[in-house]
N, C-alpha and C positions, 0 to 999 in steps of 0.2 A: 275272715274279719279284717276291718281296715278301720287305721284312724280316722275320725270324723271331726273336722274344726267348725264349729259355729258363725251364725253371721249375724253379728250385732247390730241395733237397734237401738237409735239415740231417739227419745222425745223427749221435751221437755218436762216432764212428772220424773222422768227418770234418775237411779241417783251416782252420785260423782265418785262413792267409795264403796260400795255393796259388792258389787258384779268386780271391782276391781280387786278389791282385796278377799275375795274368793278365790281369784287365781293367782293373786300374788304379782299382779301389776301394781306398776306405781300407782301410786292414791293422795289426793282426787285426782281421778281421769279429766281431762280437756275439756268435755263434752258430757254432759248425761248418759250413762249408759240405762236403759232401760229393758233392753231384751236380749236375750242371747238363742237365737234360733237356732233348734236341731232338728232338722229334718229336708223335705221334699219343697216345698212348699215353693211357687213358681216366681212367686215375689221372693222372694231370698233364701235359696235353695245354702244347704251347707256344702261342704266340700269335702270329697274324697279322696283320700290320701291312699296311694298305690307307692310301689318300690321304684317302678318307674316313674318319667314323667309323662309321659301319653296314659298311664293308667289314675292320673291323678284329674277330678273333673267333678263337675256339680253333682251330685247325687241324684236330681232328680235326670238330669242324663245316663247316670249309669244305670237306674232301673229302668228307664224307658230301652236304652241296649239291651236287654237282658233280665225281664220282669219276672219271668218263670225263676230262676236264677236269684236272686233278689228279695221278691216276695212271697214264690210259692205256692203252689196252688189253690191252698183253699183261701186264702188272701185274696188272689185274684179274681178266685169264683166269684169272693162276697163282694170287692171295692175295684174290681177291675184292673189296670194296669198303672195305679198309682200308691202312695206311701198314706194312708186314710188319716197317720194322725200327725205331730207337728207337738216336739216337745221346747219347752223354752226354761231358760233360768229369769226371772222377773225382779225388778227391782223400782220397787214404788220407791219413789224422794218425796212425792206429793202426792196429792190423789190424782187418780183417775178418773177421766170422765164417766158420765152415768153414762148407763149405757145396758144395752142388751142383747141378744143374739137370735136369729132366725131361725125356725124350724128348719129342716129340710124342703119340703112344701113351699113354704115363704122364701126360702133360697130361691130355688127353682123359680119361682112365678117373679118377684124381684129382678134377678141376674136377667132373664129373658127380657122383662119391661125396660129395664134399661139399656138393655143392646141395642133393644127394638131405636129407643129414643136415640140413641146414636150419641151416648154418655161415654168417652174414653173412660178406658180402666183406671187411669190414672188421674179423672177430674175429681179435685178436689172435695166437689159435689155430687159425686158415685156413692154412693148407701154400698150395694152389692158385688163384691169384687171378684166371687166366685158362689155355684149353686149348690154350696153346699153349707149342711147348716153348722153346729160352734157351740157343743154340749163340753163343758170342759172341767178339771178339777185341778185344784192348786194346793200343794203341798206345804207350810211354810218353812224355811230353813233357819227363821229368825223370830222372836215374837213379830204378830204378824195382823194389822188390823183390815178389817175391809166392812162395805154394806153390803149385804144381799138380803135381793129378798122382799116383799113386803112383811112388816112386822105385824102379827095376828093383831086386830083394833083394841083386844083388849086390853093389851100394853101403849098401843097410843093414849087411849083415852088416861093412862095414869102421868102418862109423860106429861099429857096437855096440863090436867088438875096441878100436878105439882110447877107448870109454871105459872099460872094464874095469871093468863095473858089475854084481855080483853078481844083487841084484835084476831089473836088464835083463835079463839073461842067460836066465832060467829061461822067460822068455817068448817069448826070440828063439828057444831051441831049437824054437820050434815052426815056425819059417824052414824052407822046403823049395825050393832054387833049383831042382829041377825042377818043384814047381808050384806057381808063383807065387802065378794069382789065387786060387787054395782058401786057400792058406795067409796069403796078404794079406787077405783076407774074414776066416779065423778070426782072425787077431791083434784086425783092427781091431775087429770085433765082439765082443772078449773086453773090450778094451779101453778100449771109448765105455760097456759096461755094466757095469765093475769096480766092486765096491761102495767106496763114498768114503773108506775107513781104508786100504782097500789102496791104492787109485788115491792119498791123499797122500802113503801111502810112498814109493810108487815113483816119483814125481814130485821126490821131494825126494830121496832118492837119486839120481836121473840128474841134476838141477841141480847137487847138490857133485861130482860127476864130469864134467860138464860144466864147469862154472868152473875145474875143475882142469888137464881139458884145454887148453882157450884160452887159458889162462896159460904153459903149455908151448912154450920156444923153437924145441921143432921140430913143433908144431902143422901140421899139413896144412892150406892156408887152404880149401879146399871142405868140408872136415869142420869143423872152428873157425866157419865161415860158417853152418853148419847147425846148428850148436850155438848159436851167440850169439841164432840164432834161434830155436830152445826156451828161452833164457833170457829171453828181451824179451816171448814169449808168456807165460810162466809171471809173469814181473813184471805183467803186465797184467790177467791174468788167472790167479790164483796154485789150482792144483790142479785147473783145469779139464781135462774128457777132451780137450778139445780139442786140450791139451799134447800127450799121447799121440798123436791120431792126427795131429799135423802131425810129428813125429818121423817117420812113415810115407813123407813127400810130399818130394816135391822140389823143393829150395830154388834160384831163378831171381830173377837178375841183371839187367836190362834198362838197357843204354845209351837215350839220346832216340831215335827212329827204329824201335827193335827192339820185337816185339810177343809177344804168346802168343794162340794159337785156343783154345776150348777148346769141348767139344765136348759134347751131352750125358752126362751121369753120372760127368763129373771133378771129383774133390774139391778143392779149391782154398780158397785166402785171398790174397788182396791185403793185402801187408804195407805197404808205404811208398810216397807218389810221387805226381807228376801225370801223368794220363792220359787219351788219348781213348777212349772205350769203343765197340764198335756190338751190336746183338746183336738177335735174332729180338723184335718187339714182344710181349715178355712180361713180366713180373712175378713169377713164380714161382723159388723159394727155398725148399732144402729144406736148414736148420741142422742141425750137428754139436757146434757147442761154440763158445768164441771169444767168445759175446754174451752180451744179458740177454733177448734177444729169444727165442720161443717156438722149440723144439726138440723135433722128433719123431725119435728117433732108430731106431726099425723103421722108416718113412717113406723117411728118408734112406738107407739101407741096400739097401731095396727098390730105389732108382734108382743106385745106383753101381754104375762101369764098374772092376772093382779088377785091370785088365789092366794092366802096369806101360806108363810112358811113360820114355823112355831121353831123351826132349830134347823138351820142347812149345813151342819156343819158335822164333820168326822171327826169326833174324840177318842184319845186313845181308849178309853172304855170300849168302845168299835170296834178297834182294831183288833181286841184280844181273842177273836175266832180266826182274824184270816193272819195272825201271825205263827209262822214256822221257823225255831230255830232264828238265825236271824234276819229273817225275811219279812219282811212285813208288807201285803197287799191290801191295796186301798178299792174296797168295795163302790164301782160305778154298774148304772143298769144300760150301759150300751156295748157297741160291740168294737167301735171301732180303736176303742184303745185300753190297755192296762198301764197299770204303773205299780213298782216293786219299787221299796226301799229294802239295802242290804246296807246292815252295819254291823262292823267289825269292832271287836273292841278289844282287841290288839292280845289278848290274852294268851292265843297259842297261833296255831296254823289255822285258823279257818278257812273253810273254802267253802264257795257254792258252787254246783253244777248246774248250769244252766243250758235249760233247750227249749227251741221253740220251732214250730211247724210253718212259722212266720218270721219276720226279719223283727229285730230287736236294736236298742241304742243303751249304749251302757254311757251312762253319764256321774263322772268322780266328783262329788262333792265335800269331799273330807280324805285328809293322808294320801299314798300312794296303792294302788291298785294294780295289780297283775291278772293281765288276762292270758290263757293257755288255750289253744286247741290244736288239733294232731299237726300241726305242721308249724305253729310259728307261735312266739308272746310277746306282747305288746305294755307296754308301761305306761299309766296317765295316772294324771294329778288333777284337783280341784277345777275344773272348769272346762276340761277333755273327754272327749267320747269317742266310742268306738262304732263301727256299723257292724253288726252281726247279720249276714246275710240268711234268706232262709235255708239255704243250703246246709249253710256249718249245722252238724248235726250237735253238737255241746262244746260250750265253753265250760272251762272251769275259772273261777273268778277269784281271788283272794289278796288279803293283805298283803302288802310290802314288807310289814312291820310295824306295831303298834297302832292303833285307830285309826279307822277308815270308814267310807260311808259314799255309796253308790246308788242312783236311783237308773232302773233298767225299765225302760217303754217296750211296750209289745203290742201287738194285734192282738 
C-alpha cells in the first residue's frame, strides 16, 4: 500500500471552504475548489507516493507498469488494464449544471463520432471525452441538496395547481398521467428549445408565483422546497432553460450518511453540500442549461431516460441490511465500482480487516486513521488516501484515537 494525493478541480459552482476545511487548509481557498480526484482517470490521474523518488508517479502509470500487480486478475478479465472507477470528494458552492450521462453504447458510438469529426479532446465543444459510460453514486458528508430524476407527473401537476400560474398552465395541459415518459420528453423538449422572449416570460411569471407561494402560511414544505429551488436557480442563473427543466426534476434532501445512484440518462444537478462521489472512470457530460459551459441540447436529449423516478435516493432505512459492525455498504446494481463507509466512534480499538481480490482507495474523512499490513503503517487524516494494491492480501484499518470515519472504493 502507498499514499495516494488527490488532484483538484476548480470550477466555478465550486466552494471556497468545504473541500478546505475538510483537510484543515486555510479557509476560504483562493480559488473554488470543486473536486478532489482519486483515481486513474487520464485527464487528472492522482499521485503515487513510493519511499523513493523514482517510485513516486501518476497512478495511472504505475498500473499501466504493472496491472496484474495492481489490479488483479479478475479486474483485468472484466475492465482490462485500466482503474474502471474514479473516486472524488465534491463540493457544490452553487449548482451544477443540468446535466446527464451516457450509456456505455452512446459512449462508444459518441467518442467514435467525434474522432471521426476531428473534435480535439480538449475543444470546448467535445460532448465525449472517453467511451465509456458514467453510472455514479454520491454520498453526502453534509446536509446535501441536489435534482434528479424526473418527478413522477403526479407530483407536477400538484406543484403546478398550487402555483396557480396562467402561463404554467397552458403548458402543463400537455401532462398526460397515463403517459408519462412521451409526454415528459414533449414538455421538456418544448421547453429547453422555447425561443428566449417566451422562455423569459414564462420564467418570470412562475418566479412571482412562486415567491408568492412560499410566503404563504399554509405552504406545503415539499412544494415551498421545490419552489425555493427554481428561485435560487433562476437568481443564478436568471432566464435560463435550465430553470424550466429543473422544475421537471425532483427535488432531494440528503442527511450525512444518505446517498443517491444514478444511473445512465438521469437528468440531474447537484445543488448544495459536501460529498463523496464514485462513478464508472469517465468523463463524459452531456449539459442542459445551469452553465456557461458548452451545451448540446439534441445531444442531451438523445441520451435521456424521461421514465419518471418516484424516490432515487438511499436512506439510512436502506442501509440497515448491508450494514456490518461498523461498515456500512451502499447498495449499486453495476460492477464497476463499490463504496464502504467505516466509522469509528472512538470507543475502544476498533479495527476493520480489509481485503480485496481488486485494488481498493481508502479515503480519511474524519479523525486520524491507521492503516497496517505485513510490512509497513501508514497514517492519514481528513482528505488523504491510500492505494491498496491488489496484491496486498489485507489491511487492517483502525482509529488513531477517538472518531474517525473512512470511505474505502473497490472494484
Amino acid at each position: 500500500m502507498q499514499l495516494l494525493s488527490g488532484a483538484m478541480r476548480s470550477y466555478p459552482w465550486g466552494s471556497h471552504t468545504a473541500i478546505a476545511e475538510l483537510r484543515g487548509h486555510a479557509s476560504p481557498s483562493d480559488s473554488p475548489e470543486a473536486e478532489l480526484w482519486y483515481g486513474a482517470h487520464p485527464g487528472d490521474p492522482s499521485t503515487l507516493h513510493g519511499s523513493e523518488p523514482q517510485d513516486t508517479k501518476p497512478l495511472d502509470q504505475a498500473i499501466a507498469a504493472d496491472p496484474e500487480y495492481h489490479l488483479g486478475a479478475r479486474v483485468r478479465r472484466e475492465f482490462g488494464d485500466t482503474l474502471p472507477f474514479l473516486l472524488k470528494i465534491l463540493a457544490a458552492g452553487e449548482p451544477l449544471s443540468l446535466q446527464a450521462h451516457p450509456s456505455r453504447a452512446q459512449a462508444q458510438e459518441g467518442f467514435a463520432r467525434e474522432n471521426a469529426a476531428g473534435i480535439s479532446l480538449d475543444a470546448p465543444e467535445r460532448n465525449y471525452k472517453d467511451d465509456n459510460h458514467k453510472p455514479e453514486l454520491i454520498v453526502a458528508l453534509t446536509d446535501f441538496q441536489a435534482m434528479t430524476g424526473f418527478r413522477p407527473l403526479a407530483r407536477t401537476l400538484e406543484i403546478a395547481a398550487a402555483l396557480n400560474c396562467p402561463e404554467l398552465d397552458r403548458y402543463i395541459s400537455m401532462l398526460d398521467v397515463d403517459n408519462e415518459d412521451s409526454t415528459i420528453r414533449a414538455l421538456f423538449t418544448t421547453w429547453i428549445a422555447i425561443p428566449v422572449a417566451n422562455r423569459t416570460k414564462l420564467i418570470d411569471a412562475m418566479t412571482v408565483a412562486a415567491r408568492a407561494y412560499v410566503a404563504r402560511p399554509d405552504a406545503v414544505d415539499w412544494i415551498a422546497d421545490t419552489l425555493n429551488n427554481i428561485l435560487l436557480l433562476d437568481e443564478r442563473y436568471p432566464g435560463d432553460s435550465g430553470v424550466l427543466g429543473a422544475f421537471l426534476l425532483n427535488k432531494i434532501n440528503l442527511k450525512p450518511g444518505e446517498a443517491i445512484y444514478l444511473d445512465a440518462g438521469e437528468l440531474h444537478a447537484y445543488v448544495h453540500g459536501l460529498g463523496i462521489e464514485i462513478m464508472a472512470n469517465s468523463d463524459n457530460v452531456l449539459r442542459g442549461g445551469l452553465t456557461t459551459k458548452h451545451v448540446d441540447v439534441p445531444e442531451l436529449v438523445r441520451v435521456l431516460n424521461f421514465t419518471p423516478l418516484t424516490d432515487p435516493s438511499i436512506r439510512e432505512s436502506d442501509l440497515a441490511e448491508t450494514t456490518t459492525a461498523n461498515i456500512i455498504t451502499y447498495p449499486v446494481p453495476i460492477n464497476e465500482f463499490a463504496l464502504s463507509a467505516l466509522n469509528f466512534d472512538g470507543s475502544g480499538e476498533e479495527t476493520v480487516e480489509w481485503s480485496s481480490d481488486g485494488p481498493s482507495i481508502v479515503l480519511c474523512t474524519g479523525g486520524e486513521l491507521h492503516l497496517t499490513d505485513s510490512g509497513s503503517e501508514l497514517v492519514i487524516h481528513p482528505g488523504e488516501s491510500v492505494w491498496i494494491p491488489a496484491a496486498n492480501d489485507q489491511v487492517t484499518i483502525r482509529s488513531g484515537g477517538g472518531a474517525a470515519q473512512a470511505f474505502v472504493a473497490s472494484v
